[in-house]
C-alpha angles and dihedrals in degrees: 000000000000123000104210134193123193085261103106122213114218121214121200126192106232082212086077114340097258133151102270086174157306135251142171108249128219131286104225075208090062095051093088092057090048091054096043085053092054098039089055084050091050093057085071105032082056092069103047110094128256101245089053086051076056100058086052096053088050087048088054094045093052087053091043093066090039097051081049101139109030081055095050084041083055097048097047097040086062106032108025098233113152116250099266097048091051091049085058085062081051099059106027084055095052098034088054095049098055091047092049090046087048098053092045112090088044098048088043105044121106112276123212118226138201103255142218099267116008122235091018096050121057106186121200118197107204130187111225124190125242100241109238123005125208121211138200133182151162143265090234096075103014092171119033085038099065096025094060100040084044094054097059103041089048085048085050092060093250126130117228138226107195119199111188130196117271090241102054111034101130091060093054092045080051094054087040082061094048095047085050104045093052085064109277119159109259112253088030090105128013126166131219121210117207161078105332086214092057103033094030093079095035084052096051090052098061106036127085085213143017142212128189134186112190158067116352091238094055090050092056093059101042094051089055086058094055093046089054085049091035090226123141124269137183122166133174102218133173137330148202090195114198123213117194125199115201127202090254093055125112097249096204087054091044094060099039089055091046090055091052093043092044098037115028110116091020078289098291095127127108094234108052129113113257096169130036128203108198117184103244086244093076100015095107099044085047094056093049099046081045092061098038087059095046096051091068092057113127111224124205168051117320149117089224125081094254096104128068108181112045125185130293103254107243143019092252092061083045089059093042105051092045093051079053091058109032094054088045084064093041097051098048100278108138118220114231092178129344133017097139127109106217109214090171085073093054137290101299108037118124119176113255096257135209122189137178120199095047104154140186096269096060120075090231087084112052106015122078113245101190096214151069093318130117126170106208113205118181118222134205098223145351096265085052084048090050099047089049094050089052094045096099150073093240124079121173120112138006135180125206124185119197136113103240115001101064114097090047087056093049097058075057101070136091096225149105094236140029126195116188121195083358126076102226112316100082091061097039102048089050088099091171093072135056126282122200148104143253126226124010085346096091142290121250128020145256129210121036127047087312097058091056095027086063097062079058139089119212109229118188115214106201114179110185114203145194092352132043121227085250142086112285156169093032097317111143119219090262095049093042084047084057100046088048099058101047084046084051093055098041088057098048091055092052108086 
């Protein structure tokens, strides 16, 4: 369902500029009826059971593959990615949904605890759901993004609220489709196209819980607004993600792994390197196998596989990757590849670019640029690499390469994920474990039992017999006080 108001929401291709569509946004004013809607299907969707949620989720993830390229037609039309970058939404998303689906009936099932006085008291642990789950997410990855978060909120027994990105509603109301054709109760999701500073507030006001995908500064201000409300919150939020390249490391595989993590979805993606430490002992041969690779990189606009690199997505990450770079060169960076925005491609393409002499005056260093840019620093050692890595207030992904140090290196770093030997999909398709940063790169996490387990609320069950936690059967406080005590001890000393 869309509430919409007479205000139309125009949706350009970045390919060309051209009018992908049109739709009515929505009304702030209409985001009360739409809560009341999904909280009256949650009521029922509470009480199916989980394993029958489940069936639902495996359903999605078997239309999701099927659906494969109008989903992927859908994904490029609205955000410019090239075909490749947009197949790895397609199967992320139906991979994650069928592990989720998968994890649910064992992380929600009723969990027996030890309880206060063994024998008498018999102690239930229960996983509630929140109630109803706003969700917010971006235009960089407009599918995988809103299927899997609404995936576990919905396994959870929660209804959903998604809020897309301006940029990228079709794709949402795509993956809405899907969610209902594979057999999901009408008014569970429904998804409200529009402007995030109008509908953001309206939003909060209604939701039990929130989850946000985007920019730091964003976050901040949203999770003010939940405080205020005293409504969960969790958000996965920027990045300024490190990659380290040890001596012991296979330099081929180092590069080409370099190229993926830097440039893969024209670079627009929280977790890709955006600065590279390399030890002074490869550094060189590094440097020349990275350029080589970069140099094949096929650049362009198409709905075929023939392009690995598509466009950035708007003219503001335009600007922005070009004042990174520009004031890198003015102020002393040398670019190695790169550094060239190609408006003979289309409005939004910008070379995949590689610099040296990157320092801590220029933007470049510290601030995240969202785009085909990566700063290369050579290092003297694996503790300097380290230190470097660290040497930030984001900390979401890393990536080390080495054969036999990386793992070591990893329980080193200041960050939610660690790939070793990979850029940033290993980490991030383990779905069975948990996604999220450190730092000014989010709170929570996605993915994994935490990412179900938070549209939750813990309730303890406890059921007293026989004899009451109190004093009985003629004890007086001094005698119960007594019992009590020698029963406190004997129990402390049991394992």
């Amino acid at each position: 369902m869309t509430s919409t108001s007479t205000v139309p929401l125009r949706v350009r291709r970045p390919f060309d500029g051209a009018v992908h569509g049109i739709l009515a946004a929505t009304d702030p004013e209409a985001v009360p009826a739409a809560a009341a809607r999904a909280r009256q299907a949650r009521a029922v969707w509470e009480r199916v059971p989980v394993r029958e949620r489940a069936r639902v989720l495996t359903r999605l993830a078997g239309l999701i593959l099927a659906e494969r390229d109008r989903i992927l037609d859908t994904i490029q039309s609205e955000t410019g990615k090239a075909r490749l970058s947009a197949f790895e939404e397609v199967a992320d998303a139906a991979r994650a949904v069928r592990v989720f689906a998968r994890a649910a009936p064992r992380l929600l099932r009723p969990v027996r605890r030890p309880g206060a006085i063994p024998l008498l008291t018999r102690t239930v642990e229960h996983q509630r759901p929140v109630g109803l789950v706003g969700i917010i997410t971006p235009w960089n990855y407009p599918f995988t993004l809103p299927v899997t978060d609404t995936a576990h909120a919905l396994l959870a027994g929660n209804a959903v609220l998604l809020k897309p990105d301006s940029q990228s509603p079709f794709t949402a109301l795509l993956a809405a489709e899907l969610f209902a054709a594979a057999g999901l109760p009408d008014g569970l999701l429904q998804v409200l196209p529009g402007a995030g500073r109008a509908l953001g507030p309206a939003l909060i006001a209604e939701v039990d819980y929130l989850m946000f995908t985007g920019s730091t500064k964003t976050g901040r201000v949203l999770a003010a607004q939940c405080a205020d409300r005293l409504i969960g919150f969790s958000a996965e939020l920027g990045g300024k993600n490190p990659l380290i390249v040890l001596a012991d490391a296979d330099i081929a595989a180092a590069a080409a792994g370099t190229v993926r993590a830097a440039f893969a979805n024209t670079g627009q993606l929280c977790i890709s390197i955006e600065r590279a430490y390399v030890e002074s002992a490869v550094y060189d041969g590094y440097v020349r196998e990275l350029l080589a690779q970069v140099s094949r990189l096929r650049l362009g606009a198409g709905y075929d596989w023939a392009v690995d690199i598509g466009s950035l997505a708007s003219a503001a990450q335009l600007e922005k990757v070009t004042a990174h770079v520009e004031d890198a060169v003015a102020g002393g960076a040398t670019v190695l590849a790169g550094g060239r925005a190609r408006p003979d491609l289309g409005p939004f393409f910008y070379e995949p670019t590689v610099l040296t002499g990157v320092t801590e005056d220029m933007a470049l260093c510290r601030e995240e640029t969202f785009g085909p840019v990566l700063a290369l620093y050579r290092v003297a050692s694996e503790d300097e690499a380290v230190a470097r890595a660290n040497d930030s207030r984001y900390g979401l992904n890393a990536s080390v390469w080495s054969a036999r140090r990386g793992p070591a290196v990893a329980a080193r770093l200041a960050v939610g994920t660690v790939n070793v030997n990979e850029g940033y999909a290993a980490a991030w398709g383990s779905h069975a474990a948990s996604m999220g940063g450190a730092g000014e790169s989010g709170i929570g996490r996605r993915h994994g039992s935490q990412g179900l387990l938070k549209y939750t609320e813990p309730q303890t069950v406890a059921e007293q017999r026989l004899l009451p936690i109190a004093p009985f059967g003629g004890l007086d406080n001094a005698g119960y006080a007594t019992l009590m005590t020698r029963a406190v001890s004997v129990l402390n000393r049991l394992p």
